[in-house]
C-alpha positions as CSV (number, residue, x, y, z in Angstrom):
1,X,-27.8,-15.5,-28.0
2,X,-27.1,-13.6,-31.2
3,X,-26.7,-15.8,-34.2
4,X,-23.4,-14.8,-36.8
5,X,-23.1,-17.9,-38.5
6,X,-25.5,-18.3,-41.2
7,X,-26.0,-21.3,-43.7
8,X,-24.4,-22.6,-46.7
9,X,-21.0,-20.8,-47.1
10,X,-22.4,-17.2,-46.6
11,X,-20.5,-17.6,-43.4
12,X,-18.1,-16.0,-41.2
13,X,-16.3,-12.6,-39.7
14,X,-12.8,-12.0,-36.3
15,X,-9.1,-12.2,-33.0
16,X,-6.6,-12.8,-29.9
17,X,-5.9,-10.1,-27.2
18,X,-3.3,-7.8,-27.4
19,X,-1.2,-7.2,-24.4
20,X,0.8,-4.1,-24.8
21,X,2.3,-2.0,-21.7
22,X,0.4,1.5,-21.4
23,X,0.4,4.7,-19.8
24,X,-2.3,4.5,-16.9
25,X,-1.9,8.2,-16.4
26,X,-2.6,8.6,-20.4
27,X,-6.2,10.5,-21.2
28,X,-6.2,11.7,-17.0
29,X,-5.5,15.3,-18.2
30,X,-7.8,17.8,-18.2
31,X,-9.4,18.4,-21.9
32,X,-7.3,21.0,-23.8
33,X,-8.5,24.0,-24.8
34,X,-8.3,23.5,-27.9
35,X,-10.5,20.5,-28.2
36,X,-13.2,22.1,-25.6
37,X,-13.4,24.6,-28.4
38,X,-13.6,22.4,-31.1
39,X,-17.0,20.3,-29.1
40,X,-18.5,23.9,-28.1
41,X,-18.0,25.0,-31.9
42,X,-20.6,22.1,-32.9
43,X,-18.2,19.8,-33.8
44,X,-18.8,16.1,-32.7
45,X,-15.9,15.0,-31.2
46,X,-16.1,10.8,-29.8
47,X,-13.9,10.2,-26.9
48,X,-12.8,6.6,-26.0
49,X,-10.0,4.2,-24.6
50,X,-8.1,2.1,-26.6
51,X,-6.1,0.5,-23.7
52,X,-3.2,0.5,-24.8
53,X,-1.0,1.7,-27.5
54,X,-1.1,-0.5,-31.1
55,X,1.0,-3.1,-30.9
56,X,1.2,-1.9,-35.0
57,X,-0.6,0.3,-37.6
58,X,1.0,-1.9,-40.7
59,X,-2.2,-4.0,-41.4
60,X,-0.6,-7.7,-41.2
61,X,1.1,-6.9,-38.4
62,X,-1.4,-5.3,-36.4
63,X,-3.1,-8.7,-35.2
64,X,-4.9,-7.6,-32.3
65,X,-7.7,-5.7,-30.7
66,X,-5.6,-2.5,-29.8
67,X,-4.4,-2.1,-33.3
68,X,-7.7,-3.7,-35.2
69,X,-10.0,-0.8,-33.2
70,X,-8.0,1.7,-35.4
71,X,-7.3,0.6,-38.0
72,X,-10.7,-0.7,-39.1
73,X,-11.7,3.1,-39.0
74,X,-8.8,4.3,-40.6
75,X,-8.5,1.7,-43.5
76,X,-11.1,-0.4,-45.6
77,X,-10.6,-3.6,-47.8
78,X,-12.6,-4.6,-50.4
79,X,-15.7,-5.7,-48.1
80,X,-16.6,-4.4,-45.0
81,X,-19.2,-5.8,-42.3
82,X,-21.9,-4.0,-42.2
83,X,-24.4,-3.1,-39.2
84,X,-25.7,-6.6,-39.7
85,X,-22.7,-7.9,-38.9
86,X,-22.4,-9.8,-42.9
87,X,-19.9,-8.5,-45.2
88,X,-20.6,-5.7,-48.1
89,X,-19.4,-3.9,-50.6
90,X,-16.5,-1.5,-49.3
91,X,-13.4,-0.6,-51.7
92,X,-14.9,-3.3,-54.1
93,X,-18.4,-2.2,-56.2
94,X,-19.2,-5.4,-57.0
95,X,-17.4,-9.2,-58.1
96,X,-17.5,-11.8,-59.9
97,X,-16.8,-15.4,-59.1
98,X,-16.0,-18.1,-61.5
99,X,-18.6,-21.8,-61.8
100,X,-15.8,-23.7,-60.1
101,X,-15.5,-20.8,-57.5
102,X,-11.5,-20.7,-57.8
103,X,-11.5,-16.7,-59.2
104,X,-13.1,-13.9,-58.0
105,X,-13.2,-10.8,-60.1
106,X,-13.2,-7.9,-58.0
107,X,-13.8,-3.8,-59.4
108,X,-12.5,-1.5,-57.2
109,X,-14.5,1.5,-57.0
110,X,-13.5,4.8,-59.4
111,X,-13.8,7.1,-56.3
112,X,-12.0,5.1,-53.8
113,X,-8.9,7.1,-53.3
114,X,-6.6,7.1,-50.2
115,X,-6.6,10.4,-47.7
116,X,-3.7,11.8,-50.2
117,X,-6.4,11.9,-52.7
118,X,-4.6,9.4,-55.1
119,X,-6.9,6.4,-56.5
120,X,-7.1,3.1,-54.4
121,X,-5.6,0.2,-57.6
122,X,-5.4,-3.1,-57.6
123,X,-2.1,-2.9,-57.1
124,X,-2.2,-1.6,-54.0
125,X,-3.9,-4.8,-53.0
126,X,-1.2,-7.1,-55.1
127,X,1.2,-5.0,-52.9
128,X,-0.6,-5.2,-49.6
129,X,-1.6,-9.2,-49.5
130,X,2.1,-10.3,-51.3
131,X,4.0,-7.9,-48.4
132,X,1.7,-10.0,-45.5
133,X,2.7,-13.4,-46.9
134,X,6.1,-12.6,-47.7
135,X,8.1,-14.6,-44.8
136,X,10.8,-11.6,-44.1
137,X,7.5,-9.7,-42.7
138,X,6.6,-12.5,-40.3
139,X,2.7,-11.7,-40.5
140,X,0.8,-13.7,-37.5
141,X,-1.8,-13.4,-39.9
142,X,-0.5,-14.8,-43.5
143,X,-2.1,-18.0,-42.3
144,X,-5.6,-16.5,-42.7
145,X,-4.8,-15.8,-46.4
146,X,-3.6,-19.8,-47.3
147,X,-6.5,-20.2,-49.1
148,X,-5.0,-18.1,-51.9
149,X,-3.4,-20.3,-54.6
150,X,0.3,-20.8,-54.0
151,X,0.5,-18.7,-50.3
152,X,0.9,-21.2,-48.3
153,X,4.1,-22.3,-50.3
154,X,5.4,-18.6,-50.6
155,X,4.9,-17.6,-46.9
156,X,7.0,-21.1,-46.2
157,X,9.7,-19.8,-47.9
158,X,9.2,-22.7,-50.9
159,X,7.6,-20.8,-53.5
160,X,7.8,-17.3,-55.7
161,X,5.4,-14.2,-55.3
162,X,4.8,-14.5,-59.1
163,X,3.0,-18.0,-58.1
164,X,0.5,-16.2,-55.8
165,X,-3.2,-15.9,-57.7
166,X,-2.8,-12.4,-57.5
167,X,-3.5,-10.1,-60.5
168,X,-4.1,-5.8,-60.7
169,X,-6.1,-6.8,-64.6
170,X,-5.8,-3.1,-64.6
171,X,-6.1,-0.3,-62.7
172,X,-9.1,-0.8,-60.5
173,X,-9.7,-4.6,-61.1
174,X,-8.2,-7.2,-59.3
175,X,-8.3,-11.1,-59.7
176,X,-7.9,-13.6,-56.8
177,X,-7.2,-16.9,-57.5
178,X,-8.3,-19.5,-54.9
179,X,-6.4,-23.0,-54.5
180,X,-9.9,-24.4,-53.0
181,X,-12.9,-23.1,-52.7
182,X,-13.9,-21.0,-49.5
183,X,-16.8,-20.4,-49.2
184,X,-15.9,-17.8,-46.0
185,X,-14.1,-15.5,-48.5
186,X,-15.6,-12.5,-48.9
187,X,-16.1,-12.8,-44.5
188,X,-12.3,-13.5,-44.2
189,X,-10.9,-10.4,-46.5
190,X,-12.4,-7.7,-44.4
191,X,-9.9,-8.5,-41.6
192,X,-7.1,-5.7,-41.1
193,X,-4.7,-8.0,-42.2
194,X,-6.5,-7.6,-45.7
195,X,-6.4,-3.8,-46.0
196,X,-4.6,-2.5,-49.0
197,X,-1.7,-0.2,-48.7
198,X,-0.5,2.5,-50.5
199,X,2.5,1.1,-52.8
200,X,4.3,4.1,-53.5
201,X,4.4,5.7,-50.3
202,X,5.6,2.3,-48.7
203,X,8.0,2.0,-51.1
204,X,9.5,5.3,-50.4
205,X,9.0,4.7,-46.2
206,X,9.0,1.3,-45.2
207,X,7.7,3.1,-41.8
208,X,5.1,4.9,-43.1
209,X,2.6,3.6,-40.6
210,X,4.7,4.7,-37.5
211,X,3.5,7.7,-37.5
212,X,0.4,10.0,-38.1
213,X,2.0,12.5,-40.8
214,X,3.3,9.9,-42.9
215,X,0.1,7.6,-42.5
216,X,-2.0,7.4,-45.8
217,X,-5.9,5.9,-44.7
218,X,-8.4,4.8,-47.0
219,X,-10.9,4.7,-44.6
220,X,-13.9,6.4,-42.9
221,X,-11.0,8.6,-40.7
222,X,-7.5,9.2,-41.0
223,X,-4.8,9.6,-38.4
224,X,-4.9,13.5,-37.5
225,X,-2.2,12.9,-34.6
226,X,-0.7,10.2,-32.5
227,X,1.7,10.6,-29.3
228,X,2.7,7.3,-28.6
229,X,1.2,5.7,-25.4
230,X,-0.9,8.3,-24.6
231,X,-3.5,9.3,-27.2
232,X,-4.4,8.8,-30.7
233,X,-6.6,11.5,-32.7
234,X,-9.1,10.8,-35.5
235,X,-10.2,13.3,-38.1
236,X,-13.1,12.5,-40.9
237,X,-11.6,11.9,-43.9
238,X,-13.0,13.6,-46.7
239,X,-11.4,11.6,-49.6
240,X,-13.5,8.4,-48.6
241,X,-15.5,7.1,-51.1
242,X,-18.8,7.7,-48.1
243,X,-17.7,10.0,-46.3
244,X,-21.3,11.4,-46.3
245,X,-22.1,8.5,-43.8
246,X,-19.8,9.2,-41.7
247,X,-21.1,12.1,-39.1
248,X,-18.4,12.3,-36.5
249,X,-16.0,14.5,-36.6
250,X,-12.9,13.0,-34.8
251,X,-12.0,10.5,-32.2
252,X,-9.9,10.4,-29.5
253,X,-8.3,7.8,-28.5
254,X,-6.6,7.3,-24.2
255,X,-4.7,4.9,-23.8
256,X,-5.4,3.6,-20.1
257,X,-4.9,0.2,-19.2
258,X,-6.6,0.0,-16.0
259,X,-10.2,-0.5,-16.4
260,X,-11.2,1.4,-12.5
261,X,-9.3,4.8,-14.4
262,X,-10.9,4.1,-17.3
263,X,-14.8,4.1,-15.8
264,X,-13.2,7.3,-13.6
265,X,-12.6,9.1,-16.9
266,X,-16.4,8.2,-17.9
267,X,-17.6,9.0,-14.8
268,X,-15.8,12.8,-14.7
269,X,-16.7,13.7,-18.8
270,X,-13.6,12.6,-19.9
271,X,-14.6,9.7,-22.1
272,X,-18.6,8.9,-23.7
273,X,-18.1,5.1,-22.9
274,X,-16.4,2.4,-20.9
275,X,-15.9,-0.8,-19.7
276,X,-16.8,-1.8,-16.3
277,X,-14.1,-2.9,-13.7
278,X,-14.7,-6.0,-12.1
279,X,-15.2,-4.6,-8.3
280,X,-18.0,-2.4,-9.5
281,X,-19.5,-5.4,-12.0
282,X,-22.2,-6.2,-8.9
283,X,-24.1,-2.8,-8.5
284,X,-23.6,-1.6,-12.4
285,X,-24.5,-4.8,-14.5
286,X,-28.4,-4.0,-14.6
287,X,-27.7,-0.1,-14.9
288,X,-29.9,1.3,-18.2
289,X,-26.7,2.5,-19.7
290,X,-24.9,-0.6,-20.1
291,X,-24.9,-2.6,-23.7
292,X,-23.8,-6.3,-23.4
293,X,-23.1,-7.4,-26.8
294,X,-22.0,-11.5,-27.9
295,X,-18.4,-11.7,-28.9
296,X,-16.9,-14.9,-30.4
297,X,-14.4,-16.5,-28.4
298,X,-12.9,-17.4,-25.4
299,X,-10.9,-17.3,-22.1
300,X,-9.1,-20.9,-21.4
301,X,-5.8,-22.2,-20.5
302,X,-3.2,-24.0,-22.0
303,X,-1.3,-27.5,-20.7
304,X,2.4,-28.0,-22.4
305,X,2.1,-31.6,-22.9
306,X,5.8,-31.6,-23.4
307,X,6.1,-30.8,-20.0
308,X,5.5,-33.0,-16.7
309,X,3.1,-33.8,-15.5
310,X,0.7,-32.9,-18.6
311,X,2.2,-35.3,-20.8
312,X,-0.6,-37.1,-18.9
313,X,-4.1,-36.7,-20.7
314,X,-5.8,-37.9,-17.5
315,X,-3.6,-35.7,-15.2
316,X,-5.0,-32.8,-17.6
317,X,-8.7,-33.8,-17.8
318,X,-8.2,-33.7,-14.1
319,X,-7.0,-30.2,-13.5
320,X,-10.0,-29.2,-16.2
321,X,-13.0,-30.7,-14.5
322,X,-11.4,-29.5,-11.1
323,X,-12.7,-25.9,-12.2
324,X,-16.0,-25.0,-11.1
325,X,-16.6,-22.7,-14.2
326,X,-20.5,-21.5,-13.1
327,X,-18.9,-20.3,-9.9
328,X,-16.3,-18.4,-11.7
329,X,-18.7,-16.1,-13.7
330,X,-20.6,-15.6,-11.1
331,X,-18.6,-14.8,-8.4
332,X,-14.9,-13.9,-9.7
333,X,-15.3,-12.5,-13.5
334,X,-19.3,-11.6,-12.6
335,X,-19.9,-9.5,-16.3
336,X,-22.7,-12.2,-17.2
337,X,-20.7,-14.5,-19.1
338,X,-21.5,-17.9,-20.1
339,X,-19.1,-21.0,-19.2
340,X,-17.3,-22.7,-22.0
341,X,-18.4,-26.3,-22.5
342,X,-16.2,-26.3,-25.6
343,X,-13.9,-24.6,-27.5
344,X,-16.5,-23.1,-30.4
345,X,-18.7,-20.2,-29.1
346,X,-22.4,-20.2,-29.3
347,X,-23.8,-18.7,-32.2
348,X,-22.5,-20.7,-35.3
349,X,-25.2,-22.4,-37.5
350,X,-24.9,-25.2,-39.5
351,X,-26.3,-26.6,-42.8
352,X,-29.7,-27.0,-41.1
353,X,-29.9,-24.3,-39.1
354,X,-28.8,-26.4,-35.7
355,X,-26.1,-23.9,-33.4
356,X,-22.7,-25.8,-33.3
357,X,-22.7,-25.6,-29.5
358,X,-26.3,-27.0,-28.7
359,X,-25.7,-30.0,-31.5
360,X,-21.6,-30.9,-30.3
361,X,-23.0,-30.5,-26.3
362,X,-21.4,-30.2,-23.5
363,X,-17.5,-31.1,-23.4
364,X,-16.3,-30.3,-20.5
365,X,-18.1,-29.6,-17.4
366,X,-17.5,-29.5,-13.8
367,X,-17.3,-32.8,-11.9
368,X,-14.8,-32.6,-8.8
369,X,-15.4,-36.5,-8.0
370,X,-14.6,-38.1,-11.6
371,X,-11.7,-35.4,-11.4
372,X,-10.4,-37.2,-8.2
373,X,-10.7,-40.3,-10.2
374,X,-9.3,-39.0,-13.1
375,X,-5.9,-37.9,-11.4
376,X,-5.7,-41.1,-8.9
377,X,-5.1,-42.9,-12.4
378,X,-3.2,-40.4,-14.1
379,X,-0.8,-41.0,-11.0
380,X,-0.6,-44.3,-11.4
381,X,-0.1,-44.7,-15.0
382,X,3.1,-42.2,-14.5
383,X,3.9,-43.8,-11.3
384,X,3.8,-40.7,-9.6
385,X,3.7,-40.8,-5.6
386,X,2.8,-36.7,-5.8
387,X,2.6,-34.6,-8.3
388,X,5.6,-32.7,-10.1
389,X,5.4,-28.6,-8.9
390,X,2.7,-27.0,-11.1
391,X,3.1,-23.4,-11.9
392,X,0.6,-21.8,-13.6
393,X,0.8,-18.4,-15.3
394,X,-0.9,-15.8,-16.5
395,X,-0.3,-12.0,-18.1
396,X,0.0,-9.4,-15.6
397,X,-3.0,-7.5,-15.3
398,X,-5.3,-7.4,-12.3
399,X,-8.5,-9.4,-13.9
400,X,-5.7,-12.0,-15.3
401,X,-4.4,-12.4,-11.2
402,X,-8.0,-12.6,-9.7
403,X,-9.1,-15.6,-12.3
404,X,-5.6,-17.7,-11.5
405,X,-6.0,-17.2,-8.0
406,X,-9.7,-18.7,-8.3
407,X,-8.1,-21.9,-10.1
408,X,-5.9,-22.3,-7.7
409,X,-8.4,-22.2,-4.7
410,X,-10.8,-24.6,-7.0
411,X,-8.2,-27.1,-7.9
412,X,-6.8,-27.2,-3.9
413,X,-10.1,-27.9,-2.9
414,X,-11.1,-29.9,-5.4
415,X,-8.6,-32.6,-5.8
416,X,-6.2,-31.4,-3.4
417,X,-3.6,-30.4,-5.9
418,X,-1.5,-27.0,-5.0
419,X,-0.6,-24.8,-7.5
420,X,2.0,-21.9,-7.3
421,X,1.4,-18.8,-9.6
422,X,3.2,-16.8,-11.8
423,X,2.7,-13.6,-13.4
424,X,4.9,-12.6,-16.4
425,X,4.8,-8.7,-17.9
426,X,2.8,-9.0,-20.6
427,X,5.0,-7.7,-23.1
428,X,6.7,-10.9,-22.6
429,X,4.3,-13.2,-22.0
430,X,3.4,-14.0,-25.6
431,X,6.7,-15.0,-27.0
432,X,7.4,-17.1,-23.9
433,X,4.0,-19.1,-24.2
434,X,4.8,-19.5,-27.4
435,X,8.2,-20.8,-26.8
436,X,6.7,-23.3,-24.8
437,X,8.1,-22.1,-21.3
438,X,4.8,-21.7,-19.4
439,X,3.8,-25.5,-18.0
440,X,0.1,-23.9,-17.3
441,X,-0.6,-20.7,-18.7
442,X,-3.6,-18.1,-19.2
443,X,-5.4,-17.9,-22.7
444,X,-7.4,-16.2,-25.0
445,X,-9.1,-16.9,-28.5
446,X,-11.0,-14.2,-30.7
447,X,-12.5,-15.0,-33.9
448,X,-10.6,-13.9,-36.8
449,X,-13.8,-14.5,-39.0
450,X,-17.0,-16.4,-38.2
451,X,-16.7,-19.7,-38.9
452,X,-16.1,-22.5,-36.3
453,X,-12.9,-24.2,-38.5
454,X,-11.0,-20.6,-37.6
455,X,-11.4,-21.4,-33.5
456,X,-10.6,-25.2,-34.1
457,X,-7.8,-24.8,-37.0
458,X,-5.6,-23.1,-33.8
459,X,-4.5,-26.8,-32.8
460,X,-3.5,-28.3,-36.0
461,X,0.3,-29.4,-35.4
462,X,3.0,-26.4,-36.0
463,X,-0.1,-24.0,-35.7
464,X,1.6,-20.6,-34.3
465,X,-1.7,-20.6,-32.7
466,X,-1.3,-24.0,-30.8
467,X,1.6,-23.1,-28.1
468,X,0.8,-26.6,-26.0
469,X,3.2,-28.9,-27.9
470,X,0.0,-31.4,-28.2
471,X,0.0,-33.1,-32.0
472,X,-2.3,-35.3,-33.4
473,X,-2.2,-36.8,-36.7
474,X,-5.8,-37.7,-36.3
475,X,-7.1,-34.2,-35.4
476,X,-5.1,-32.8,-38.0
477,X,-6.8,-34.6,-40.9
478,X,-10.2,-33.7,-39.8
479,X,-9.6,-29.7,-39.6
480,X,-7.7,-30.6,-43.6
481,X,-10.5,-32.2,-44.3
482,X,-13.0,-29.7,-43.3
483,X,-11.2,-26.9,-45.0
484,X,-11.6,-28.9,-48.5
485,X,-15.2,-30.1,-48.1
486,X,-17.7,-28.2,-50.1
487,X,-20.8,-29.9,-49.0
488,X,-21.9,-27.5,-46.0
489,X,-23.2,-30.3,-43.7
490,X,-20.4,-32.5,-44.3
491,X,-18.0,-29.9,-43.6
492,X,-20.0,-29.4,-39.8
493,X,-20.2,-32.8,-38.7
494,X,-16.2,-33.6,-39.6
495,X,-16.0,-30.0,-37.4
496,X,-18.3,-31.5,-34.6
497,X,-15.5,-34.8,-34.4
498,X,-13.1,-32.4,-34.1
499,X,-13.7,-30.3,-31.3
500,X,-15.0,-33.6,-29.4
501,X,-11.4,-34.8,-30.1
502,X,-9.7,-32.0,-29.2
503,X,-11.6,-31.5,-25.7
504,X,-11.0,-35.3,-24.8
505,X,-7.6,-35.1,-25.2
506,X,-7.5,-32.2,-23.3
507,X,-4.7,-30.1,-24.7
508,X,-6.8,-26.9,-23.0
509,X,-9.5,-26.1,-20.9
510,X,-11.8,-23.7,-20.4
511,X,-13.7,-21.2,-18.7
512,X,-16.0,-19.0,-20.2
513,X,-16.9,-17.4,-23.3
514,X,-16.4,-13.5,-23.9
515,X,-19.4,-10.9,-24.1
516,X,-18.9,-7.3,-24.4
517,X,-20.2,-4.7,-21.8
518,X,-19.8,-1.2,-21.9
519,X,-21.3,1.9,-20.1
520,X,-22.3,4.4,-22.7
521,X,-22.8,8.3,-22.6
522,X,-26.4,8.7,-23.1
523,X,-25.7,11.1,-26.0
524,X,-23.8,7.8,-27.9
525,X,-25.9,5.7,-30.3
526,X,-24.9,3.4,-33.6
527,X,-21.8,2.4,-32.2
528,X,-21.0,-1.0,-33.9
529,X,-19.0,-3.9,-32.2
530,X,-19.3,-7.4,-34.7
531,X,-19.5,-10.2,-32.4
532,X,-16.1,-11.0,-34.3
533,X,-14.0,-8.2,-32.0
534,X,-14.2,-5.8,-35.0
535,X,-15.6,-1.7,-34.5
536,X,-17.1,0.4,-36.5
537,X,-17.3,3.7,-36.0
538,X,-18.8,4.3,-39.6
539,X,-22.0,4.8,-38.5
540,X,-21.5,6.2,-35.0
541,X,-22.9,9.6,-33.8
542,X,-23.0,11.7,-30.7
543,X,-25.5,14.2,-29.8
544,X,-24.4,18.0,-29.4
């Protein structure tokens, strides 16, 4: 498997699953005239499926895979990753970082201007990072920037934005003050969350991302038209600071939620690449077309511990080793994934060059008869006779349905516990998980940047990321204390006691780590997915 962690802070990349409602119908049309013209007048026009509409095109609010596949082609932050996956220079020339590696100096280049051909300033950054940690905005992802001196305290409501260690020196340099060291800086900043926005034009239209004429890029491509929840349209924009690079014209964007329309669009011209639905997985998984690439993260499920019976940690060990997670890749979700023995992702490399995975081993596997064991004493330590009704739930969508239904068959059979199922819409599901009204509920983790503290840092206590109610003072200081250690092996093994930890209390389990597998159009090539969630289209091009 494709290694992205690398040694000695030079770490690091991103994510979380957005779950918007679409337009399955969106994209079905026949192409329009117009664009049929545009592909037989030599332009080179992409054509692919976004899903579902953005959940938002304001960068720090935007936290997901349906808004971060546009906006990482329409915007650009001071690095970039590049095709091998590491961060480089984008809006930023070059930096400098102080001995004590507390201030990096960055110069922003002299012809990075936004698509309104007005100069990309540091103060468009001052602007962009204060606005994501400013707690009226509510950012999901101001947490990712609390390495920054004085955020945390500002985004908590306790401090002032003229205490953030953020400085426009001038025009096109900008100064970032860190309160500790991070050595996964430079990795972190070229999420979305980081992208700069245009001050004035924010100023004058709080909603200036909302829609395509009144959206200022920075990026590759800029937003040439957008009808909500059906398609989006990229143009080339010719202000970037590379544009030569770029050698598509435009992209369009569906917006089909259903993966067996999707692979019908493919299949009839109508888009150059897809993913492939589950029922087909069988007789198209070896096919010459298809590109599996690593992804970091996982698919898993969350107890509430606040709820019964999984205030019990036995009770929930039970219900984890009850699921048969070989059998579920390869014969429910069949797309060649790998089942998760832990909560970090194969791939990560410590200090000496040992993958996280293979050195913390296996954490949870499949074992039906301690499982029996497991529950018989969980029972008894509660003084349960049976079991309080379990209801587990998941988002609504057909792949979601097919994976809860194998759990339930697994954990009948396998310890002779029933479990009903429910399935909430997804635009809901997220806020209720996260009020803590599912008792057993369907999840997902994306890396926001490559490191292994990012997927373990979720369960920290008051984490927006945690959503089980499970706190532990002891887990908590390891993650703090991983975040503030500067020696690189150190750092790992107080890293490797925490996910050991966290999987024996059981908070979660899992099932299997993601991949990504699409059929392309044979006339695709450098299209760009960073095991991180992250695409780039930067590089992309499409034969005539």
């Amino acid at each position: 498997m494709k290694k992205w962690g690398i040694f000695l802070f030079s770490i690091v990349m991103v994510l979380v699953l957005a779950a918007c409602t679409a337009n399955d119908e969106a994209g079905q049309e026949e192409q329009d005239e117009g664009v049929q013209s545009e592909e037989s007048g030599g332009e080179k026009v992409l054509r692919m499926n976004n899903g579902t509409e953005p959940t938002s095109m304001n960068p720090p609010i935007g936290f997901d895979a349906s808004s971060w596949n546009v906006l990482n082609n329409v915007m650009e932050g001071l690095t970039r990753l590049g095709q091998d996956d590491q961060p480089q220079e984008a809006m930023a020339e070059s930096w400098e970082v102080s001995e004590d590696g507390l201030t990096y100096t960055f110069k922003i280049r002299e012809d990075a201007n936004w698509s309104n051909g007005e100069p990309v300033t540091a103060e468009d950054f001052v602007y962009a990072w204060t606005y994501m940690l400013e707690p009226e905005t509510a950012s999901p992802a101001a947490f990712l920037a609390y390495f920054i001196e004085g955020a945390e305290a500002f985004n908590a409501g306790e401090g002032s934005a003229e205490d953030l260690g953020l400085t426009a020196v001038d025009e096109k340099t900008f100064e970032v003050k860190l309160a500790q060291p991070t050595g996964a800086f430079l990795n972190i900043i070229s999420n979305p969350s980081f992208f700069p926005v245009h001050k004035a034009t924010a100023e004058e239209n709080p909603e200036w991302f909302a829609e395509a004429d009144t959206f200022v890029a920075n990026g590759p491509f800029k937003l040439e038209s957008w009808e909500h929840d059906s398609e989006i349209v990229m143009a080339k924009n010719e202000e970037y600071w590379d544009a030569e690079t770029v050698k598509l014209d435009k992209v369009h964007w569906a917006m089909v939620s259903d993966t067996n329309t999707e692979y019908q669009m493919f299949e009839s011209g109508d888009l150059d690449m897809t993913e492939i639905p589950a029922d087909s997985a069988e007789e198209l998984i070896d096919s010459e077309n298809v590109v599996i690439e690593d992804q970091a993260g996982l698919a898993f499920y969350r107890f509430n511990v606040e709820e019964e019976p999984f205030q019990n940690k036995k009770i929930r060990q039970a219900i984890g080793k009850a699921v048969n997670q070989q059998e579920l890749v390869d014969y429910v979700t069949k797309m060649g994934e790998v089942p998760a023995t832990g909560f970090v992702s194969p791939g990560f490399e410590d200090a000496e060059g040992n993958d996280f995975r293979e050195t913390n081993g296996d954490l949870q596997t499949f074992d039906a008869e301690e499982a029996k064991q497991l529950l018989e004493e969980g029972m008894e330590e509660e003084g349960y006779d049976e079991l309080p009704t379990i209801t587990l739930t998941y988002s609504n969508t057909e792949s979601n349905r097919i994976v809860a239904e194998a759990i339930q068959q697994m954990v009948s059979q396998n310890i002779g516990v029933d479990m009903e199922l429910s399935a909430s819409e997804s635009n809901v599901f997220l806020d209720e998980q996260r009020a803590l009204q599912h008792q057993l509920s369907r999840s997902s983790f994306l890396h926001d940047y490559a490191d292994p503290v990012n997927a373990l840092e979720s369960f920290v206590t008051d984490s927006s990321m945690n959503r089980t109610g499970w706190s532990n003072e002891e887990y908590d200081q390891l993650i703090a204390d991983a975040k503030a250690e500067t020696d690189e092996q150190a750092r790992y093994e107080l890293l490797y006691e925490a996910e050991k930890l966290l999987m024996e209390e059981a908070p979660i389990f899992t099932l299997h780590y993601y991949n990504q597998v699409y059929l392309y159009a044979d006339s695709i090539s450098d299209v760009v997915r960073h095991p991180v969630g992250y695409l780039e289209l930067k590089w992309a091009d499409k034969e005539a």
